[in-house]
N, C-alpha and C positions, 0 to 999 in steps of 0.2 A: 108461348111455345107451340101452342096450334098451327096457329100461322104461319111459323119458323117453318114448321113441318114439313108443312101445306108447300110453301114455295119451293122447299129445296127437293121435296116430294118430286114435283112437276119440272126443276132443273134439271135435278140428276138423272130421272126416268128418259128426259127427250134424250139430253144429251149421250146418254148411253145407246140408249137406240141408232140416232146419229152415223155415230161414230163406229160403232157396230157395224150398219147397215153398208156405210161406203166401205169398209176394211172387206166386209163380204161381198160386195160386189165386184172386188179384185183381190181373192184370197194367197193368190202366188206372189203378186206384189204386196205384201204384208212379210209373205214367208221369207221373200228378199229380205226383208229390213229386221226379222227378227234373224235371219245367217249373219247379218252385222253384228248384232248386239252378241252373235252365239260365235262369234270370231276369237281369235285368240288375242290380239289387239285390246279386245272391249270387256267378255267377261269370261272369257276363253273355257268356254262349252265346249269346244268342236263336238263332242260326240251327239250336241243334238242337233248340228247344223242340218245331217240326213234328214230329220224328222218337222225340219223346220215347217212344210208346209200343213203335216196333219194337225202341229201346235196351233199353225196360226187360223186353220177352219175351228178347233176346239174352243177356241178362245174369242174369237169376235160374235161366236155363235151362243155364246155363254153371253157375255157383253151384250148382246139383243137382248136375249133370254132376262137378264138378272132388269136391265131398263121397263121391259114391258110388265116384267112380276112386279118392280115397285109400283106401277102406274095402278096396276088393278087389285092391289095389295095383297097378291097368292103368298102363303108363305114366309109374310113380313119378317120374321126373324133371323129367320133360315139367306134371304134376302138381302138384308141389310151387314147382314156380318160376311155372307160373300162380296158384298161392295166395298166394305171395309176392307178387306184382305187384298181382293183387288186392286183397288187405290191406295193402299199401302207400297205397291210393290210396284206400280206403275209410275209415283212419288219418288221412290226410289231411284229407279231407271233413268227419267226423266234428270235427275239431279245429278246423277253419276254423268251423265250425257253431256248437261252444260258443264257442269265441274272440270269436268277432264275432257271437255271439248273432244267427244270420243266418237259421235252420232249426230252428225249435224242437223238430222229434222226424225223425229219420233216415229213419223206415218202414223198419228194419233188419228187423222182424221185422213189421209190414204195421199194421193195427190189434189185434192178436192181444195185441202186448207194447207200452204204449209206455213209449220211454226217454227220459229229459230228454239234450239232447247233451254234458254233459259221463257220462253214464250210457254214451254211446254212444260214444264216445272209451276212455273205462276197458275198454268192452268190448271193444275194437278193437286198446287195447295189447295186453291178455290173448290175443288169439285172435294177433296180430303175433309174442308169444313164445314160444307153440306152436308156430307156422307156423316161426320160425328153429332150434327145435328140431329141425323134423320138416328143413328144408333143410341142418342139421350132420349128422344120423344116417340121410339117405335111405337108403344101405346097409343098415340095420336094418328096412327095410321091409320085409318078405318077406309070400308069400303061399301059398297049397296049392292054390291055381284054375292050370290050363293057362292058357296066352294064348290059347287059344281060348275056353273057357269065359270069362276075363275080357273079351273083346272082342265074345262076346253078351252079357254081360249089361251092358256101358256102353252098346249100340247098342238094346236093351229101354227103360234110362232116357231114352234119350236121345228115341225115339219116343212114350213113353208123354208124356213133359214137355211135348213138342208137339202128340200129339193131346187132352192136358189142357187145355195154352193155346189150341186152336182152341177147344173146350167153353166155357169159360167166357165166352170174348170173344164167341161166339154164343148165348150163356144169359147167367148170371150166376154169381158164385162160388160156386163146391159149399161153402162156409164162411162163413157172414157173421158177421164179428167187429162190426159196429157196431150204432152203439144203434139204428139203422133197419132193424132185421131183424125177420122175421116173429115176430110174438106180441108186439115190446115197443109200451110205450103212450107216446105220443110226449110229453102231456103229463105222465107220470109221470118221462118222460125230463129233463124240463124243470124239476122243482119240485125243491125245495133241502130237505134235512132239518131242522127245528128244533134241534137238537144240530151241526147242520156247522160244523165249524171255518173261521172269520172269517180271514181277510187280519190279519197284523198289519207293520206299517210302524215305521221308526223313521224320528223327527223330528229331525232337525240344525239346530236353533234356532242363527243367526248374531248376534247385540249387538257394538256397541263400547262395551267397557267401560273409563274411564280413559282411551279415545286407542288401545288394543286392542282387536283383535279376537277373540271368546272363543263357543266351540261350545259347544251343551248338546245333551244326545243325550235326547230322551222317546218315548214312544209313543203322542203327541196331546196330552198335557196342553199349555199354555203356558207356559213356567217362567216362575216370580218374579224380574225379574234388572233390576238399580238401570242400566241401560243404555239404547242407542239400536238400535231391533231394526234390522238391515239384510235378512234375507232367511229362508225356511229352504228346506231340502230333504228331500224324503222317498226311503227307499229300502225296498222290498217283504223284507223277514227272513223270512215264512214265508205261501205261496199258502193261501189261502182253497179254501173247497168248491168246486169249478166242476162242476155236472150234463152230465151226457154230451151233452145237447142243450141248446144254448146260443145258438144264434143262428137259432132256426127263426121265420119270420114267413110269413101271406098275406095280403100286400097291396096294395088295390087304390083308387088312388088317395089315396096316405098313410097308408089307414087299414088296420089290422089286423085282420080276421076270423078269425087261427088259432082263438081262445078258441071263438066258436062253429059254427064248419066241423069242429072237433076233437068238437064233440058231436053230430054227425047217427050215425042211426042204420046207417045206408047210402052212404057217401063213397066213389065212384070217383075219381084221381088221377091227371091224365095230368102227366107230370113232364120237364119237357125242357131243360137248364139251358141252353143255348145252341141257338135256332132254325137259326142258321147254320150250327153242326155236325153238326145232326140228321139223322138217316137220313128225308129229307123223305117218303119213299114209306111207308112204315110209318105215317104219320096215313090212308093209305085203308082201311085195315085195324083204326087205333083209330077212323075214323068211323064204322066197324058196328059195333063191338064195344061205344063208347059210346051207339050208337042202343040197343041192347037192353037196357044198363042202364039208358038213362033209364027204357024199357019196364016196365021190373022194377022199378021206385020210386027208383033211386041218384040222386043228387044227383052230377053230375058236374061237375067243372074241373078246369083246368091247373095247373100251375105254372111258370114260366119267370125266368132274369134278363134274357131279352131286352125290345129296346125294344117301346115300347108299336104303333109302325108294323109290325115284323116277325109280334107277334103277332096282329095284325089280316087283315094279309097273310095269313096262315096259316091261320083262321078261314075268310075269304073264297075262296080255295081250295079248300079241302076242304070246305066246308061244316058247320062243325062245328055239334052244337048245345051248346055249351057255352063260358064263359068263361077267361079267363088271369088270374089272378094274377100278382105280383110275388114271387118269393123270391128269397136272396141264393145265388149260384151255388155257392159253395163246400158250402154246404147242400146245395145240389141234388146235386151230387157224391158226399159223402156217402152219401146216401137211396140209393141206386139208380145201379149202373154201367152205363146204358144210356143212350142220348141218342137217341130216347124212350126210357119206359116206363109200366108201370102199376100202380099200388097200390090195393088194395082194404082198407078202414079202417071200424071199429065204435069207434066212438062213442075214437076218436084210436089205437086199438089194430090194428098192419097185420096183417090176416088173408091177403091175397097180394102178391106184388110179381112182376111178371113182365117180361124184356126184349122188346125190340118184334117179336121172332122168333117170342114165346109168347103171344104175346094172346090165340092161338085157346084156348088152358088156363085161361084165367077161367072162374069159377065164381060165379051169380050165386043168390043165394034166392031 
């Protein structure tokens, strides 16, 4: 049982840490995925969709916290039955998610790792029968730290996670796992390999045949069948390629300009996926910032999901000299965990991305 301990000691402690740590290094992108799960759709919360983002700092900050107490055993009891409770409910979530195919990736591990949710469920039992391990043999816990040295060094984690979590939320992730990160090319992001494996489907061909009803199962053909067809249905057996950028468009008035705003040589990007959440005061500060790269030759616009009157309003306002496109907000999310921001882009490939706090850090040729 030692041993038992001992191992799932050292699993569950990393892996909490882990998972913690990349959830904390993009706490807004967490808070997304927890407005899902708090949708009306999934476990229809709305009233804590508001709140979603101080949840999801409380909670990944705990999730470091509770990984680093098992490692140096603060606590052990206290410890172990908040891991328990934890993974009870995260167990849960996960299953409801594959079940009812309601969540299609957890954000267990952020954009870093994704899982399909029965991927995240299987993980969930695994880490569930370490944790009742570790709740049979807490006894076996032991340590060689005084409780004083264990009670600085959980109250070091415990500061360090928060003055992390202000950093980012006032910058952007010190990690960017998405395909919207500095140096990739957005439409490189976008194109499909000639060798990508295809979608394949199976066909449940329905006929009455003789006065029965009689199933044929293909993969497109039409079967040859002496009968009366009544229906068919398809079901998806194996996902096709999907490119990491999938649903990126701008545009403006139905029509789509990515294709050629992706090949300017000089593209300044102000990105704002919702005008009404935006830090409004932060446009006095992109309207110098984008006055000098017009200066300096850039071709500057926006991008928003908001209506076409908010961004007008907005224009008017501040004065901008520059237009708003249409993109679809989840996108906008995506790109840039700032509501504004800025991205500086060569010929579709982002050279800076900066939150509305850093503007004065562009860099202009």
């Amino acid at each position: 049982m030692k041993y038992l301990v001992g191992f799932s000691r050292v699993v569950v402690g990393i892996l909490f840490i882990i998972s913690g740590f990349i959830k904390l290094n993009d706490p807004i992108g967490f808070s997304f995925k927890l407005q899902e799960y708090f949708s009306a759709g999934v476990l229809n919360l709305p009233f804590l969709e508001p709140h979603a983002l101080k949840i999801s700092i409380i909670v990944v900050i705990f999730e470091v916290l509770l990984g680093a107490m098992l490692l140096i055993g603060f606590k052990k009891k206290v410890t172990v039955w908040s891991l328990l409770i934890m993974i009870v409910f995260f167990t849960f979530l996960t299953f409801y998610s594959a079940y009812f195919n309601k969540v299609t990736d957890c954000g267990c591990f952020g954009d870093a790792l994704k899982l399909t949710p029965w991927e995240s469920f299987t993980k969930d039992i695994i880490l569930l029968v370490l944790i009742v391990i570790l709740f049979r043999g807490v006894d076996h816990i032991k340590s060689i730290l005084s409780p004083l040295v264990k009670r600085i060094i959980t109250a070091v984690v415990l500061i360090a996670c928060i003055v992390f979590a202000i950093y980012v939320l006032r910058h952007l992730p010190a990690l960017d796992f998405r395909p919207y990160k500095i140096g990739a090319n957005i439409k490189a992001g976008m194109s499909v390999p000639k060798d990508a494996p295809k979608a394949i489907y199976d066909y449940e061909w329905k006929f009455k045949v003789n006065g029965e009803e009689k199933v044929i199962v293909t993969q497109g053909d039409y079967p040859t069948v002496a009968g009366e067809f009544i229906g068919v249905e398809t079901t998806e057996v194996q996902k096709g390629y999907e490119p990491p950028i999938h649903d990126f468009t701008i545009e403006q008035d139905g029509e789509d300009f990515s294709a050629d705003l992706l090949q300017e040589e000089k593209l300044m990007m102000v990105v704002a996926y919702d005008l009404r959440k935006s830090k409004e005061k932060a446009f006095v500060e992109i309207k110098e910032v984008t006055d000098v790269a017009i200066g300096a030759g850039y071709k500057v616009i926006a991008v928003s999901a908001s209506s076409k009157e908010k961004t007008v309003e907005i224009v008017e306002k501040y004065d901008l000299n520059f237009e708003f496109y249409f993109t679809d907000e989840i996108a906008l999310k995506t790109i840039v965990r700032s509501n504004p921001a800025v991205l500086i882009l060569e010929k579709g490939t982002i050279k800076q991305k900066v939150h509305y706090n850093d503007v004065d850090e562009l860099k202009f040729k």
